[in-house]
C-alpha positions as CSV (number, residue, x, y, z in Angstrom):
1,X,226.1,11.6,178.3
2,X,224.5,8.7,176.8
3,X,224.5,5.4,179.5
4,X,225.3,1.9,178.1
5,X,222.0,1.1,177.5
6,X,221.4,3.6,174.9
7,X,225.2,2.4,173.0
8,X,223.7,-1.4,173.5
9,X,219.8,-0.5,172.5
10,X,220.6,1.7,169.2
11,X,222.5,-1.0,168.2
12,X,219.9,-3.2,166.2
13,X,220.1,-3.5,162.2
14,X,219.1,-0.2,160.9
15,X,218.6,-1.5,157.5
16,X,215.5,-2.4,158.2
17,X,214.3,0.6,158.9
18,X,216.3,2.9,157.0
19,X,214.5,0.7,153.8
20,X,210.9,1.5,155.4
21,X,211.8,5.4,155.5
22,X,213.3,5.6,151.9
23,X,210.0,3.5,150.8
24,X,207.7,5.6,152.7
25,X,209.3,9.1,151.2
26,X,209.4,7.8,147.6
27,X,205.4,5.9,147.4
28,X,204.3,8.8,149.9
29,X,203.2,5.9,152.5
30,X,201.4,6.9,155.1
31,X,203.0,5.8,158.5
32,X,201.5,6.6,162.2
33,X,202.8,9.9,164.1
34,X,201.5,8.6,167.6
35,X,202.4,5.2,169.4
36,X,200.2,4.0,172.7
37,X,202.9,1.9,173.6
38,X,201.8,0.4,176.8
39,X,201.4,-0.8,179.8
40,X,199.6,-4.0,179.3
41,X,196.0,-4.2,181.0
42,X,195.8,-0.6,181.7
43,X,192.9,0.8,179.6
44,X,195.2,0.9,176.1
45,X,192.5,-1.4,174.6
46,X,189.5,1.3,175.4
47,X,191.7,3.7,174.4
48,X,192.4,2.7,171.4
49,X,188.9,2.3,170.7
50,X,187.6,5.7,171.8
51,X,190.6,7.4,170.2
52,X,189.9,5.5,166.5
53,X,186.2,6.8,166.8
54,X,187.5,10.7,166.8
55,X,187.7,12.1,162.7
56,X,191.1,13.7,162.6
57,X,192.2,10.0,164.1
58,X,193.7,7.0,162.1
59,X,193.8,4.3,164.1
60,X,193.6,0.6,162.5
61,X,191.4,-2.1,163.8
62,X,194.0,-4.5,164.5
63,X,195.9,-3.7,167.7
64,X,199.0,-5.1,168.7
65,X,200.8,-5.1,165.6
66,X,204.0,-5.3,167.2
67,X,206.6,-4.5,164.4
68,X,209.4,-2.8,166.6
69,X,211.2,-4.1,169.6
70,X,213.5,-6.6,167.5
71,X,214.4,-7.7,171.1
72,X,210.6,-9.6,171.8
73,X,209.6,-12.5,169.3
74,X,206.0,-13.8,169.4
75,X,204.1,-16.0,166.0
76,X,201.5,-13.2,166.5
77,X,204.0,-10.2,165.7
78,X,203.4,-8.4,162.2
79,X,207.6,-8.3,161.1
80,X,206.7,-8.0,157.6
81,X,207.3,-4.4,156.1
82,X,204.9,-4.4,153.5
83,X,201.8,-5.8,155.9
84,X,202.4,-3.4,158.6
85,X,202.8,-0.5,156.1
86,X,199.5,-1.9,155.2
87,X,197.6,-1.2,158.0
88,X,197.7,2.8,157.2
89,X,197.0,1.9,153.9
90,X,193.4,3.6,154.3
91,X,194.0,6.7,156.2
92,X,192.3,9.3,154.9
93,X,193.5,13.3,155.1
94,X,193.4,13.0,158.6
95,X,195.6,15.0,161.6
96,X,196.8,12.0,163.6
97,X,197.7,8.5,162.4
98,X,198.5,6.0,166.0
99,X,199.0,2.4,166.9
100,X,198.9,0.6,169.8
101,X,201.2,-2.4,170.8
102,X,201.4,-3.1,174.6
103,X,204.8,-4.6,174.3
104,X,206.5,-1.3,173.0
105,X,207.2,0.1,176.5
106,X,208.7,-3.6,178.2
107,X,211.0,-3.6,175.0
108,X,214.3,-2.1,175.3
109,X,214.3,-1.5,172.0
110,X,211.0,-0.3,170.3
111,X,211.5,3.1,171.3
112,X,214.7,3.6,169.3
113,X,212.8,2.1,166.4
114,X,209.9,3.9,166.8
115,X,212.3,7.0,167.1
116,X,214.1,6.1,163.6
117,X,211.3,5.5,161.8
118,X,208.8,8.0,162.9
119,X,211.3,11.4,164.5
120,X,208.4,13.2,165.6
121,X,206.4,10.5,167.1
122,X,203.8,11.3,170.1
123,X,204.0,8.8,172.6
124,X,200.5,7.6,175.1
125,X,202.0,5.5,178.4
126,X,199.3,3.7,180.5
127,X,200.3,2.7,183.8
128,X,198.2,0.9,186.8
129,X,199.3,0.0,190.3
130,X,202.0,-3.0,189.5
131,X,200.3,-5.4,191.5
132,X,196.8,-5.2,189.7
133,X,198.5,-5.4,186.4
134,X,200.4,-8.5,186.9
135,X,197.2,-10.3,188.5
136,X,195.1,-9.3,185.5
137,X,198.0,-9.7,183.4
138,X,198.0,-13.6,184.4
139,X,194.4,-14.1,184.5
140,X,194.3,-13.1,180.3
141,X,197.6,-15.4,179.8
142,X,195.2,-18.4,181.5
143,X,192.4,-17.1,179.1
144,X,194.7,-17.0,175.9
145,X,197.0,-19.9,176.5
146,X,200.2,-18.1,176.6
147,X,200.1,-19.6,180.9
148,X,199.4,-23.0,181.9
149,X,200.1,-22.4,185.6
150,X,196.7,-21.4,186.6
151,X,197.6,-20.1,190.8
152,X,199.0,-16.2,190.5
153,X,201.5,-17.0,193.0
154,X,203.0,-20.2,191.8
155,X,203.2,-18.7,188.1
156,X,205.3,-15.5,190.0
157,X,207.5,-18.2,191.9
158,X,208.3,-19.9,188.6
159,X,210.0,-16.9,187.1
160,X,213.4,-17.7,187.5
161,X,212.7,-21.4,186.3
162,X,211.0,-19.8,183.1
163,X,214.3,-17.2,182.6
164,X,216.6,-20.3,182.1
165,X,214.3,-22.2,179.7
166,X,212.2,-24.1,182.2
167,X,208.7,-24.9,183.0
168,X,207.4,-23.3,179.7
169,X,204.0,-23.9,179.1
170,X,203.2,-26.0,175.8
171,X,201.3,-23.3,173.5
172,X,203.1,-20.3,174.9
173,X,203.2,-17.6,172.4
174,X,205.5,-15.2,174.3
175,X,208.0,-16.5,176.2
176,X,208.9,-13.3,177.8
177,X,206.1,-11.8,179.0
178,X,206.1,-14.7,181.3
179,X,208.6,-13.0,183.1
180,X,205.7,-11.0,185.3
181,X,208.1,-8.5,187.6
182,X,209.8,-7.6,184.5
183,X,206.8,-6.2,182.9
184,X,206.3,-3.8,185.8
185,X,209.8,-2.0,185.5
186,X,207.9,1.1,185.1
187,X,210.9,3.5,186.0
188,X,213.3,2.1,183.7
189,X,210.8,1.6,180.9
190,X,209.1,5.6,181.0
191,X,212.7,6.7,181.6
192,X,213.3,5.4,178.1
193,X,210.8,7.0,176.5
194,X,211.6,10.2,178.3
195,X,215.1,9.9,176.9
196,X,214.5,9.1,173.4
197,X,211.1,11.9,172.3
198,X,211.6,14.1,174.9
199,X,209.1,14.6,178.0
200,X,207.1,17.3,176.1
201,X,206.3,14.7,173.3
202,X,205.0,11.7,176.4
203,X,202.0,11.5,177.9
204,X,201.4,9.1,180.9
205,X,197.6,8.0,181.9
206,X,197.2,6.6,185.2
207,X,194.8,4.0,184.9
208,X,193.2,4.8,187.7
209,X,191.9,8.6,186.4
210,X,191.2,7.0,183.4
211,X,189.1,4.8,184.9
212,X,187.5,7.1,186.9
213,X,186.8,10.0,185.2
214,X,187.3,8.8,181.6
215,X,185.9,11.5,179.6
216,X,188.3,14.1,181.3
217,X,190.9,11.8,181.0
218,X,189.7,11.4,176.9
219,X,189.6,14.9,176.3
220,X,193.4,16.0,178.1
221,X,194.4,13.3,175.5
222,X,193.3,14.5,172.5
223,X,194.6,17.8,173.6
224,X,198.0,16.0,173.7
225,X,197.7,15.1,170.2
226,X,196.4,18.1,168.9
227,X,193.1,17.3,167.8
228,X,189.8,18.7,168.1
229,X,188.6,18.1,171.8
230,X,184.6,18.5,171.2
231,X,184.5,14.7,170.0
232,X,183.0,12.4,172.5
233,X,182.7,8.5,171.9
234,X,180.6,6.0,173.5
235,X,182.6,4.9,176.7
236,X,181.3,1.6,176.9
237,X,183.2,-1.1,179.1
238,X,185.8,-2.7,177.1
239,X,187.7,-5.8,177.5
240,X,186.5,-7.2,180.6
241,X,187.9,-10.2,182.2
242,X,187.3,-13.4,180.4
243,X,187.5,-17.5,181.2
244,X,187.1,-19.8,179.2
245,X,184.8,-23.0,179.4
246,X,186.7,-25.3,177.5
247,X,190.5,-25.2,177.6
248,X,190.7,-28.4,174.8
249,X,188.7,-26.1,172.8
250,X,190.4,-22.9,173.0
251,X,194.1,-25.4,172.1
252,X,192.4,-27.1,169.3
253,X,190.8,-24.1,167.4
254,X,194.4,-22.7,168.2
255,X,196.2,-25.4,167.1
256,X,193.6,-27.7,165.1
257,X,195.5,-30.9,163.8
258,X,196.9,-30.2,160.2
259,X,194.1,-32.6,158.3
260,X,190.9,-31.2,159.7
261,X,191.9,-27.8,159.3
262,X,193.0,-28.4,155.1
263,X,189.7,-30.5,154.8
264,X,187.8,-27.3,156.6
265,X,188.7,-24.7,154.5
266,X,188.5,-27.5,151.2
267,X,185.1,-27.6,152.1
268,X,184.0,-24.4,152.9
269,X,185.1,-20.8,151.9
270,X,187.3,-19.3,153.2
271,X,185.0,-16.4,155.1
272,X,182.9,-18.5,155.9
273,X,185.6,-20.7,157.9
274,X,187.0,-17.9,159.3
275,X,183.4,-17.2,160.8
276,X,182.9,-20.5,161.7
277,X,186.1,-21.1,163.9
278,X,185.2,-16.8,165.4
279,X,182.0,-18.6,166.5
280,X,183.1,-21.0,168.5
281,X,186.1,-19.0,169.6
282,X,183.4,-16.4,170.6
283,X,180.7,-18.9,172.2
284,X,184.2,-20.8,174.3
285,X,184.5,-17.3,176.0
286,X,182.6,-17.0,179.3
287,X,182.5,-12.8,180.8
288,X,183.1,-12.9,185.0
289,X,184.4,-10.9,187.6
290,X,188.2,-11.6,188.7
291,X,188.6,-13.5,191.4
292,X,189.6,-11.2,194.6
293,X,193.7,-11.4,194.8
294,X,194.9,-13.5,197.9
295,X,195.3,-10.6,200.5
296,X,198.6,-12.1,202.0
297,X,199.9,-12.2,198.7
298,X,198.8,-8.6,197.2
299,X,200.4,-7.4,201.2
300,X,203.5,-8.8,200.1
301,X,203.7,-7.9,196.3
302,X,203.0,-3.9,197.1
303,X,206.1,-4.2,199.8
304,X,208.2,-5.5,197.2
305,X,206.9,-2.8,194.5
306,X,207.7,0.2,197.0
307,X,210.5,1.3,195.5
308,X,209.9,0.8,192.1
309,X,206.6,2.9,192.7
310,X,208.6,5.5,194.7
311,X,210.8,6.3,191.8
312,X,208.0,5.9,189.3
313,X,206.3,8.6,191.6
314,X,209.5,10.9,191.2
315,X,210.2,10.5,187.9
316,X,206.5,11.6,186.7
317,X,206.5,14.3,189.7
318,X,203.2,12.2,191.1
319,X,202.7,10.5,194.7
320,X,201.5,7.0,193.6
321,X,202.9,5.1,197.2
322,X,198.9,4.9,197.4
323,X,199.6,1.6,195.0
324,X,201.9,0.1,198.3
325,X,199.6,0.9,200.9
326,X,198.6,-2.3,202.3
C-alpha cells in the first residue's frame, strides 16, 4: 500500500511533464534512459566522466542540469524544457543516453519525475560514509560561495537557524543544501528510488570500492547498463579539493557590478569574455589536501550516524557500521 509520502510526492503539476513526453514522441527527441542521481561528493563527477568516454554512452558535458525535483530551487537549475531537451540534442545512434544531477536523490520528488518522464529509467546511487560527505560537502560550499561559515562544526550547529530563514549566507545559491544532516538521509532517500524503478533497475556504488578498485567498479557498471564492458577510460583523479585565494574575487566575477560587466562584453566578444572571466576563475582556484576533520567532532558525528548507517546497511543487504567505527 502506497505511504503518505508517495500520495504527497506524486502530487507535483504533471503538465509539465506530460508536455515534454507528447513533444518528445511527436519530434522523436531524444531523452536520457539512465540518471546518476547522487550522492553529492561521492565519485558521481568521475563517473560521469569515465562513463561519457564509453561509445554506446551519451552523456552531455554539462553536469548538474537539475530539471526534476520541483521541490529544490537554485539560479543554476536548467527548468527550461526546450534547453534541457537540448542537451541530448547530439546523441548519436548510441545504446545509453544518462545525466547526472547530485540533487536528484536529496529531492523527494525527482524520482517521481524522473519516473513520469523516462518509465524505464536506470538509476546509478553513489554513497560515502555520511560523515566524510558532509565535511567535503562543506569544504566545496566554502570554495563556491554557496557557505560563508567557514568552521565544519559551527556551519552543522547553525542548521536549525538556517531551516527557519536565519543566518543565510549572502551569495548562497541553494538554500537547502545548507541543511548538511538532511543530505545524508541515505535510507529514506535509496528507499525512494527502490520504490519508484524497482531494485532490479538501481544500482548503488559505495564510494569507497569505487575508489579503491575503480576499474572493477567501472566495468560492474557498465554491465548494469548494458553496454559493452571491454571499454576502459583514462581514470585520472577528478575533482580534487579546491580553495580559493581570493574570496572578493571569486564574489565579484560571480556577481560583477551591472556596469563593468555591460561595458566588458561591449568591448570584447563574447567568447572571448567568457574566456577571459574562465581565466581568472581558473587562475583564483588553488588544488590542496583537506584539512584532517577535528577527531572529537568526526567521534561524535559517526555516533550520531549509527543508525541511519545501520538501516542503510539493511536496506542494501551490506555491513557498512565500518562508517561508525570510531
Amino acid at each position: 500500500m502506497a505511504d503518505k509520502e508517495d500520495n504527497h510526492t506524486y502530487s507535483f503539476k504533471k503538465s509539465r511533464f506530460q508536455r515534454i513526453i507528447y513533444k518528445r514522441k511527436t519530434m522523436h527527441t531524444k531523452i536520457p534512459n539512465f540518471f546518476i542521481v547522487g550522492a553529492p561528493k561521492c565519485g558521481t563527477t568521475a563517473m560521469h566522466i569515465y562513463l561519457r568516454q564509453h561509445p554506446e554512452i551519451f552523456m552531455p558535458e554539462k553536469k548538474e542540469s537539475h530539471f526534476f525535483g520541483s521541490d529544490l530551487n537554485s539560479q543554476y537549475f536548467i527548468r527550461d524544457r526546450g534547453k534541457y531537451l537540448s542537451l541530448f540534442s547530439e546523441a548519436k545512434d548510441v545504446k545509453r543516453i544518462g545525466e547526472a544531477s547530485v540533487w536528484y536523490l536529496y529531492s523527494k520528488q525527482a524520482a517521481y519525475e524522473i519516473k513520469e518522464f523516462s518509465p524505464s529509467a536506470s538509476i546509478i546511487i553513489m554513497l560515502r560514509n555520511p560523515v566524510d560527505m558532509l565535511y567535503a560537502q562543506h569544504s566545496q560550499f566554502l570554495y563556491n560561495g554557496n557557505e560563508n561559515i567557514a568552521s565544519f562544526e559551527d556551519a552543522l550547529n547553525a542548521e536549525k537557524d538556517r531551516m527557519a530563514g536565519l543566518r543565510i549566507p549572502p551569495n548562497v545559491h541553494f538554500v537547502e543544501s545548507l541543511f548538511y544532516r538532511e543530505t545524508a538521509k541515505y535510507t529514506e532517500q535509496v528507499r525512494r528510488y527502490l520504490r519508484v524503478f524497482g531494485r532490479e533497475n538501481v544500482y548503488v556504488i559505495i564510494y569507497d570500492d569505487f575508489k579503491n578498485n575503480t576499474e572493477k567498479t567501472y566495468g560492474e557498471t557498465l554491465s548494469f547498463l548494458d553496454v559493452t564492458e571491454d571499454f576502459q577510460p583514462e581514470f585520472k583523479v577528478i575533482n580534487t579539493n579546491k580553495r580559493l585565494r581570493s574570496e572578493n574575487l571569486r564574489n565579484f566575477l560571480q556577481n560583477p557590478p551591472a556596469i563593468l560587466k555591460s561595458l566588458g562584453k561591449a568591448l570584447m566578444p563574447h567568447m572571448i569574455y567568457h574566456k577571459l572571466v574562465g581565466k581568472l576563475r581558473f587562475l583564483n582556484i588553488q588544488y590542496e589536501p583537506r584539512q584532517p576533520m577535528d577527531a572529537e567532532l568526526r567521534s561524535r558525528l559517526q555516533a550520531e550516524f549509527v543508525t541511519e548507517v545501520e538501516q542503510l546497511s539493511e536496506l542494501l543487504g551490506r555491513d557498512l557500521t565500518h562508517w561508525c567505527k570510531i
